[in-house]
N, C-alpha and C positions, 0 to 999 in steps of 0.2 A: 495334553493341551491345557491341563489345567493351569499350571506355572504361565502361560500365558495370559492367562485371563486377571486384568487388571481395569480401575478405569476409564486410562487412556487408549485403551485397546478396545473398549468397548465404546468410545466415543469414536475414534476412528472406525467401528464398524458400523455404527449411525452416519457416519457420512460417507460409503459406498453404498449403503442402506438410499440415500437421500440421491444417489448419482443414478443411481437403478430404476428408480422413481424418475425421475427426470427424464431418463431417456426414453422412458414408457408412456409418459405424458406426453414425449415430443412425438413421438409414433402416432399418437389420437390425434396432432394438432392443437394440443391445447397447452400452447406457449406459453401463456401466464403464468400458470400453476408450474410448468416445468423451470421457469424462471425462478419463483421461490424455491422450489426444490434444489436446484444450484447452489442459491444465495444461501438457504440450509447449512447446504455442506460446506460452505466456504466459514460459514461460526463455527461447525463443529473442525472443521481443520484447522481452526486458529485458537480451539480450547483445550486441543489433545495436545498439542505441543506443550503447552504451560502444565496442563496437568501430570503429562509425562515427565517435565524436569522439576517441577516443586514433588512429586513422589517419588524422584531419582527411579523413575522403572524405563528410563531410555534402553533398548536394546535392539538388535537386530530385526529379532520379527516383529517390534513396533515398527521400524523405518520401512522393513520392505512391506506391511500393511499398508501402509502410510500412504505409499507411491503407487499399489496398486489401486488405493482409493482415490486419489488425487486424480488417475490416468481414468479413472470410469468419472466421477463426476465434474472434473474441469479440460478435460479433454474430450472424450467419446461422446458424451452428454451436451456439451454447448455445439462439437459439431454438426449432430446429428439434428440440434432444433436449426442450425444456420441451414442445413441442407431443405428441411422442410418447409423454411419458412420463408427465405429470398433465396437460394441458389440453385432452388429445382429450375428454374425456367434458365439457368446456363448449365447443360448438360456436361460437358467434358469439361472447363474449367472450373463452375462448380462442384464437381464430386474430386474434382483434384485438389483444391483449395480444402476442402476440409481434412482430406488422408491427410493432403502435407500438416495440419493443423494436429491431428493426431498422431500423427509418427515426432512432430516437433515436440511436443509434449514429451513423448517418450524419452525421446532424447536428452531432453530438459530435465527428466526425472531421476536417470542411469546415470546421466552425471553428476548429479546433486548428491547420488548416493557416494561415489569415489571422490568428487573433488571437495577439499576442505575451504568454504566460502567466507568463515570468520563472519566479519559485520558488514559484510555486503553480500548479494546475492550477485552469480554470474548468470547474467539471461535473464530475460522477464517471469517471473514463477508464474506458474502454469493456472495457481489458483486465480491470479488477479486477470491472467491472459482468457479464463476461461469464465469469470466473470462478467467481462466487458463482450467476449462475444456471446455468451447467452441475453445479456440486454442488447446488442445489435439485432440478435432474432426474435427477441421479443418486441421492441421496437419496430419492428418490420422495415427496417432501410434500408435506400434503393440497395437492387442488386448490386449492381458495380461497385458502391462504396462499399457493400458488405462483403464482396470482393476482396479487394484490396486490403483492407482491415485485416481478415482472415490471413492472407497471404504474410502481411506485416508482423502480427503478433506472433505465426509462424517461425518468421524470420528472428524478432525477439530476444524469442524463446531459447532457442540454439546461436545465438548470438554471445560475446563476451564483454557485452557492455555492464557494468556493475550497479545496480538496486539495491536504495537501504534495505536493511531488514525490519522488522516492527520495535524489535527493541533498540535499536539505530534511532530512527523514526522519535520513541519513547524520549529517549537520551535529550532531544532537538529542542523536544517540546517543552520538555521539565527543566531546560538550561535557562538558568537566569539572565536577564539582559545585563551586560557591562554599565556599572553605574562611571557615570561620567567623573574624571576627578577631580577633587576639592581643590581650592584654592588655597596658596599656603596661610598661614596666619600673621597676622601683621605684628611685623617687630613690636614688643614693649617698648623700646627705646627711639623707635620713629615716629615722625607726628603725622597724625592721620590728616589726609584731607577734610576738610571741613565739610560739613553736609549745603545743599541749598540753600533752605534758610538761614544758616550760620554765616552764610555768604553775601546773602544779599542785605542781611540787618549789618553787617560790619562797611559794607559800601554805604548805604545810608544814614552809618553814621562819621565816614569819611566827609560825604558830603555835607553834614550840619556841621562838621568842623571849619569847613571850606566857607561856608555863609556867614558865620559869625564874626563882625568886624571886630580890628584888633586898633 
């Protein structure tokens, strides 16, 4: 195990470390705390990828790390505070709405792993999906909206609609705005219009020509 041990590997295991935490927090009820605990692991999942390709140690057992961490703290972990926190009081759609939210996840994950996504993500990632509903449970909003929500982000998730990616995102940001174009230069050989004042002193002295009797 040791050839594994690198670390980007030891930052993705601070953030199933941080999903573990969360989902134990959500068990006591005490949502807040399991909310940062989330939010945690959503920094350390966005610093082991960078750290893994500027030390070129990308490999297999960091991805399949990766996804089992991602599946405990943006999956398992936001369900299970939705469930204790607005979806206890709807029994069967409730505990249905969260599996679905956890098996989508999964799904979300196993494909990320075989399909090659380039600069767009297919499906909503799981991190931002499981972000947004750990603050809906921490929030504590109504049931039916957190419903629904649930259901949605679900849906998402195993969806094929295309998500920048961060370095996408990056790209957007850092893009300079299009400076407007110049206007061309004015021939040497043509005569410029004359300015305002050049205009209005040459009319007034049309006119003291016009007054002087001849």
């Amino acid at each position: 195990m040791r050839k594994f041990v690198n670390p980007a590997n030891v930052i993705t295991s601070c953030s199933l470390g941080a999903g573990f935490l969360a989902i134990v927090l959500a068990g006591d009820g005490v949502l807040g705390e399991a909310m940062i605990a989330v939010a945690l692991a959503g920094v350390l999942d966005a610093v082991d990828g960078c750290v893994a390709r500027r030390a070129r140690t990308c490999g297999t057992f960091g991805c399949q790390l990766d996804s089992l961490a991602d599946l405990v703290a943006f999956g398992v972990a936001p369900a299970l505070m939705l469930h204790e926190s607005v979806l206890r009081p709807i029994p069967v759609l409730g505990m249905g709405a969260c599996v679905t939210f956890v098996v989508a996840g999964a799904w979300r994950l196993a494909r990320f792993a075989v399909v090659h996504e380039g600069e767009h993500f297919v499906g909503l990632p799981i991190p931002l999906a499981g972000l947004i509903a750990a603050a809906v449970a921490a929030l504590a909003v109504p049931a039916v909206a957190a419903l629904g929500l649930c259901v949605a982000l679900a849906l998402l998730m195993v969806s094929s609609i295309p998500f920048p990616t961060l370095v996408t995102l990056g790209r957007l940001i850092r893009r300079r705005p299009h400076r407007l174009p110049q206007p061309p230069p004015w021939p040497s050989h043509a005569r410029r219009p004359a300015s305002r004042p050049a205009r209005v002193s040459r009319l007034r002295e049309r006119r003291a020509r016009l007054r002087v009797p001849r």
